[in-house]
N, C-alpha and C positions, 0 to 999 in steps of 0.2 A: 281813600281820598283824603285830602289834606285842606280842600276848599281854598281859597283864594288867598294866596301870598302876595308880600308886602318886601321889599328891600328892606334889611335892618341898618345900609348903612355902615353896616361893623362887617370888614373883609372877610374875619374868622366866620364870624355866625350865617352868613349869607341871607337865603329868605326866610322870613318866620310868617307864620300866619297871622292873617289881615288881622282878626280877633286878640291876639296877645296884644298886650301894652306895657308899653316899655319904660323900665328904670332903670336907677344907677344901680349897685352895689350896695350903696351905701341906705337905699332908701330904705332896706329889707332886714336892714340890722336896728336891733333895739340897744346893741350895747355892745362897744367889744373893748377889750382891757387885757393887759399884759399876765405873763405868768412871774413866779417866782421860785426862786432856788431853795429859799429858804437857808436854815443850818443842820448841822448835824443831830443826825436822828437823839434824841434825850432819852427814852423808854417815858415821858409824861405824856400828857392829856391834849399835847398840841402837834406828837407827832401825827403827819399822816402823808398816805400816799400820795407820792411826785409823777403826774403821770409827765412822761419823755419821747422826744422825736424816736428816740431806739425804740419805743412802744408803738407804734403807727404799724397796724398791719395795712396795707397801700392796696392790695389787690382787692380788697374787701372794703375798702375807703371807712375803717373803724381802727381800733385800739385793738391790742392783742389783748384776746381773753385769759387771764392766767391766774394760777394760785395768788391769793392775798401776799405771803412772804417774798411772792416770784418779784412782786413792782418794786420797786426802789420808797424809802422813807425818808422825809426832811421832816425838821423841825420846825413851825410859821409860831408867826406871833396871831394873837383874836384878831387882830385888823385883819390880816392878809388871809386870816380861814373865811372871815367872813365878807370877803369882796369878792374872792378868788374860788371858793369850792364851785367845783364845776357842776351842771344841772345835767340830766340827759337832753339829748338834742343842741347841746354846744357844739359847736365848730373849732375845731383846732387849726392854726395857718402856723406851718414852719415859716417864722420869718429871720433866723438868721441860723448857720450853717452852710447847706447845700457844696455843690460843687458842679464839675463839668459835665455829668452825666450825670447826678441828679440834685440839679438846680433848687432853689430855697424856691418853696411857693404851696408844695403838698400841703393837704385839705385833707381830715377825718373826721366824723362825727365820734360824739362821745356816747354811747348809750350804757356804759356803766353803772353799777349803782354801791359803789365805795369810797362817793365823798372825797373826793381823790381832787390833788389841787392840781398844776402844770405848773412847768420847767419856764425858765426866761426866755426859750430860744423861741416862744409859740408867743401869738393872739389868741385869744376868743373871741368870735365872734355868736352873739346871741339872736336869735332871725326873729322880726317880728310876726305879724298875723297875716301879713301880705304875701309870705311863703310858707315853706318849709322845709324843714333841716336836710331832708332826705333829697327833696329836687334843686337845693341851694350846692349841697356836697357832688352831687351829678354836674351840675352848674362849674363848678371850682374845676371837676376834675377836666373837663372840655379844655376850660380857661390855658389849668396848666399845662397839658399835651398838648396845646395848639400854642406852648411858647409866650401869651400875652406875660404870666406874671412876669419873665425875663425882663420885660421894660420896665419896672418897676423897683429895679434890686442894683443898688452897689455894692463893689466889692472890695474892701480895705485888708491888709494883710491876709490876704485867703481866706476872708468870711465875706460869704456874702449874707446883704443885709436888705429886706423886702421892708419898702414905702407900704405898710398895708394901709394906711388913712388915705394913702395919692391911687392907687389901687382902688378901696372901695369906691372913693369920689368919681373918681373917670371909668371905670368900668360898667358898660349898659350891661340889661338883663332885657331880655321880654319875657311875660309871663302868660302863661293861660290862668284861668281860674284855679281855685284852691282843688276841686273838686281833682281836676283833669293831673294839677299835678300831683295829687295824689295815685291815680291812675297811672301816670307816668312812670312816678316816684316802684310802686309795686310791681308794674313788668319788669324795670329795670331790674330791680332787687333780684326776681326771679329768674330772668337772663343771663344776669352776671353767675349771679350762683351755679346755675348749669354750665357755663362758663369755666368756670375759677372751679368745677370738680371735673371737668373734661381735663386742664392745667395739670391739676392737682396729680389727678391718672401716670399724664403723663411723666411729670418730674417724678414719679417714684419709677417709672421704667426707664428712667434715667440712670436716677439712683440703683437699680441694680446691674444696667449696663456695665455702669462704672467697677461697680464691685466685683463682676464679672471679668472685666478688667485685671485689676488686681488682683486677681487670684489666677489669673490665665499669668501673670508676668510673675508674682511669687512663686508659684510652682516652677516654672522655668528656670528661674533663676537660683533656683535652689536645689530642684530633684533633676531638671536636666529632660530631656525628650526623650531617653530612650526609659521605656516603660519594663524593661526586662536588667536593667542596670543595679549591680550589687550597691546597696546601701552602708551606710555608717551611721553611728548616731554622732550631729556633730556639737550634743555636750549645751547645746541651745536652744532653750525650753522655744524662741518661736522659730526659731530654725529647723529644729527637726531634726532627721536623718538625711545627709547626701550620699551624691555617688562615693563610693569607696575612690574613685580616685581622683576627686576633688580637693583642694583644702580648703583651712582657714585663716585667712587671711586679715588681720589690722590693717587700716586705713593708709596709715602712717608708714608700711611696710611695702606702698605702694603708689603714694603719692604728697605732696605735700600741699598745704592748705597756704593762699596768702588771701588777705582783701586791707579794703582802705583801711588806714589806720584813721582814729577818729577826726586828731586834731588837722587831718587833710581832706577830709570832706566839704563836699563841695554844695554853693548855695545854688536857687534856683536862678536866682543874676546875672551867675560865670554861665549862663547854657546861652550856646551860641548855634545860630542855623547856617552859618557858613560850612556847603558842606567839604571844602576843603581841606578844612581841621580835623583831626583827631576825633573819632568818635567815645562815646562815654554808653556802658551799658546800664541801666536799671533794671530792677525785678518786672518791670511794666514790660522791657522789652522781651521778653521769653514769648513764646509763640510757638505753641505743638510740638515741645520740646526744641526749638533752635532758635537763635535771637534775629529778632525783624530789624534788621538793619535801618529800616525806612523807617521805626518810629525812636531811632535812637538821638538823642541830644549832638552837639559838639564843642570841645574845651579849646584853651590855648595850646599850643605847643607847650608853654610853661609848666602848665599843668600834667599832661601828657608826661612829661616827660621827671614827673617829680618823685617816683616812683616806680621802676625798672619792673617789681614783682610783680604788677599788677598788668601789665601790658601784654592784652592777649593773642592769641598764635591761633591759628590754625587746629580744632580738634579740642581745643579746650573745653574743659567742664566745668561750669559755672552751677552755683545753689545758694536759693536763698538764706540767707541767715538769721533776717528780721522781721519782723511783720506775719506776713503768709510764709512760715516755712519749710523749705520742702520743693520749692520750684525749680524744677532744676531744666537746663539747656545748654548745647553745645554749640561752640561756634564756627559754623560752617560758611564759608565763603568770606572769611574773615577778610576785612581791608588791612590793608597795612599800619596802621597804626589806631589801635583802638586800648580803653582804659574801660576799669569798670568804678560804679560808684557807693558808697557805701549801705554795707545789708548784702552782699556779697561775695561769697566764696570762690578765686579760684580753684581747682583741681588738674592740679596736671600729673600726668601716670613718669615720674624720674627716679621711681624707687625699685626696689627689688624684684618686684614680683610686676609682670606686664597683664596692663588688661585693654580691651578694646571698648575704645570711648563708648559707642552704642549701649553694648553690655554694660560698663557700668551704671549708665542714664538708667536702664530698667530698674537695678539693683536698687537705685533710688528712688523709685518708682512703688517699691514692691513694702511687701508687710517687712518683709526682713531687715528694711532702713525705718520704716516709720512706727514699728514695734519696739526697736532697740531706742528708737527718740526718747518714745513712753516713758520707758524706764531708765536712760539716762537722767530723767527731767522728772523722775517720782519726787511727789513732795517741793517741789520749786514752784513758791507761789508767787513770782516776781514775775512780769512780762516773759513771755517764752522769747528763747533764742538758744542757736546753733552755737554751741560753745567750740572753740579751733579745739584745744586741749581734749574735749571731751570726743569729736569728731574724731580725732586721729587713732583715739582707741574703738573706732566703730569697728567690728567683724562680719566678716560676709564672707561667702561659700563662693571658691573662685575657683572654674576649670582651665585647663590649658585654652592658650587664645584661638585655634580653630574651632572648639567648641564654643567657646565666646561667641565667635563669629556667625557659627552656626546658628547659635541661638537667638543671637540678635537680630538676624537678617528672620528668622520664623516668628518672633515676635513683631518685626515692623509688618509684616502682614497681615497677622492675626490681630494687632489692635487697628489698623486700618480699616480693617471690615467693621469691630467693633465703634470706631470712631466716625465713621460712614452713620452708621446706625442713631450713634449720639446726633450726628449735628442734624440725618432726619428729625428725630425727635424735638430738636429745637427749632426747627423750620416750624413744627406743627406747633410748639409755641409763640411764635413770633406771629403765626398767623391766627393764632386764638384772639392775642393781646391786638393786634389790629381791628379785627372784627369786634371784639368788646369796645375799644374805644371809639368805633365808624358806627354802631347802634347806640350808644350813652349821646355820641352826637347828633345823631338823627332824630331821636324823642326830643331830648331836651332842647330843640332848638325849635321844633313842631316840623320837621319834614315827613315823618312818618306820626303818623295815630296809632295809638293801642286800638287794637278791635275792640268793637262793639260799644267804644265813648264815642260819642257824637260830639 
């Protein structure tokens, strides 16, 4: 039992009990002050660790634990070491960054002990005697999955930027006593954790579905389904031996490569929702290997039409080139007039040797495409990207097109089942991360008690 509740007033929060008393946000803080970037690491007596929003482990509401060398090193001046070195039990707030799906507002505690300053893009917040660090971070994380920090943040050229002083001021809390949220504070701890290792479980049977995966589609694609079939060695340390009468096949001897040229790339301005116009693809639209038509943009005619190579057909094979890549999808149910934008490759099969779209989707799919990457790209310490020139000389194990066919059509079954499996797996994520955040909500607001505190 929870004893006699009270309205708090606050939509999110609903009832808290009679006993808790309520404050701002701001009441709870003894201090909170900005980070800095500082300069380039020196090798003197005033480098020291920058902890970073990239450092935020979220599910765990703390910092990634890692080697000393692993964090990043700025340079500060004595001022800024000694306004800014962070204590344990600091509060980190992303307040500028975030995005559409994951908005500026995240909250970690810092329990480190390496002296470690922060980045510009965070607050500190310091909790005075009237909570603590651990039921305040509980606190935040409610705040931000129930959407409040959202009214709080502008967004100026794609950064959004959180009001944390408009934030802390208007923001109530209720509290129970120190004691209780201490109590609070330790089930949680302990919940989550059983939590976040049930999670844990399951992303590595994730992780080997996957792999499982890809090694169901590289052997295919390579040694072929019949198990009694004469081999060859095809001369390809990760290729292996294929069927004797298979070959091999250059890219370039099979199809040609176009995408945007740079100086014709397009801004976020020209995207038009008229869906009349021309459609435009991005790497966002791929979706289980074919493009979602529904979350694709649309241009002018003008544009559409400013470039003949890029306008795609029916069966096309599209791949990412920038960013993430390696994404590859075909376009099926193609409208009649659709363009792609740049960071991607068309592929259309006009060359010598034929293949069936399907099959080659795998082939890219497989170790056989993403092994030759490796090593096209040894030693390239510049952003990763798909080079056309270097693409064209990519080699792959190519049979006659009814085996193609064959093959393709036994592969979209067998990774069905296996993708079946995946998206279980992620159901039973989704419904971890629900439950974690429906108990974080329920203590910390007092609708449920820890046993045995009164």
């Amino acid at each position: 039992m929870v004893g006699v509740l009270k309205d708090s007033k606050v939509e999110w929060i609903g009832q808290v009990p009679n006993a808790w008393q309520e404050y701002r946000l701001e009441n709870l803080v003894d201090n909170h002050f900005s980070g800095a970037w500082g300069n380039d690491e020196k090798g003197n007596e005033l480098d020291r660790i920058c902890m970073r929003i990239a450092d935020f482990d979220y599910q765990k509401l703390q910092f990634q634990v890692k080697n000393v060398e692993d964090y990043t090193k700025r340079n500060y001046t004595k001022i800024e070491i000694s306004k800014k070195t962070l204590k344990k039990g600091d509060i980190l707030i992303e307040k500028s960054g975030g995005g559409e799906k994951t908005p500026v507002g995240r909250a970690v505690v810092y329990n480190l002990d390496n002296n470690a300053l922060f980045a510009n893009f965070m607050d500190c917040i310091r909790i005075n005697d009237l909570s603590t660090p651990d039921f305040v971070k509980y606190y935040l994380f409610c705040s931000y999955c129930r959407g409040v920090t959202n009214l709080y943040f502008n967004q100026t050229t794609g950064i959004q930027n959180l009001n944390i002083s408009r934030y802390l001021k208007e923001s109530k809390v209720f509290l129970p006593d120190i004691d209780m949220q201490n109590d609070i504070s330790s089930f949680l701890d302990e919940k989550c954790a059983e939590i976040d290792k049930l999670s844990e479980d399951i992303q590595k049977q994730i992780e080997i579905l996957n792999d499982y995966k890809k090694s169901v589609i590289t052997r295919a694609v390579t040694k072929g389904l019949d198990p009694n079939a004469e081999m060859k060695d095809s001369g390809i340390e990760w290729i292996g031996t294929i069927p004797k009468s298979w070959s091999l096949i250059r890219l370039k001897n099979a199809a040609w490569l176009k995408g945007r040229i740079g100086w014709q790339g397009l801004r976020a301005d020209e995207f038009k929702d008229d869906e009349s116009l021309p459609y435009l693809i991005t790497g966002t639209d791929f979706y289980n290997g074919i493009v979602n038509w529904d979350t694709c943009v649309h241009i002018t005619e003008e544009r559409f039409n400013q470039d003949r190579n890029i306008q795609i057909k029916e069966d096309d094979l599209l791949i990412t080139k920038d960013g993430t890549i390696g994404k590859v999808a075909i376009a099926k149910k193609c409208p009649q007039r659709v363009s792609l934008n740049s960071g991607i490759f068309i592929i259309r099969n006009i060359g010598k040797y034929k293949y069936y779209s399907r099959f080659m989707y795998y082939v890219l799919q497989s170790d056989e495409f993403i092994e030759w990457y490796s090593v096209a790209n040894a030693g390239n310490s510049t952003i990763l990207h798909l080079n056309q020139e270097k693409f064209y000389n990519f080699v792959f194990a190519l049979p006659d097109i009814e085996s193609q066919k064959y093959i393709a059509e036994r592969l979209d079954v067998k990774c069905a089942h296996i993708d079946y499996s995946i998206s279980e797996k992620y159901d039973q994520l989704s419904k971890l991360d629900s439950y974690k955040k429906s108990i974080i909500y329920e203590y910390v607001t007092g609708k449920k008690r820890v046993k045995g505190v009164l």
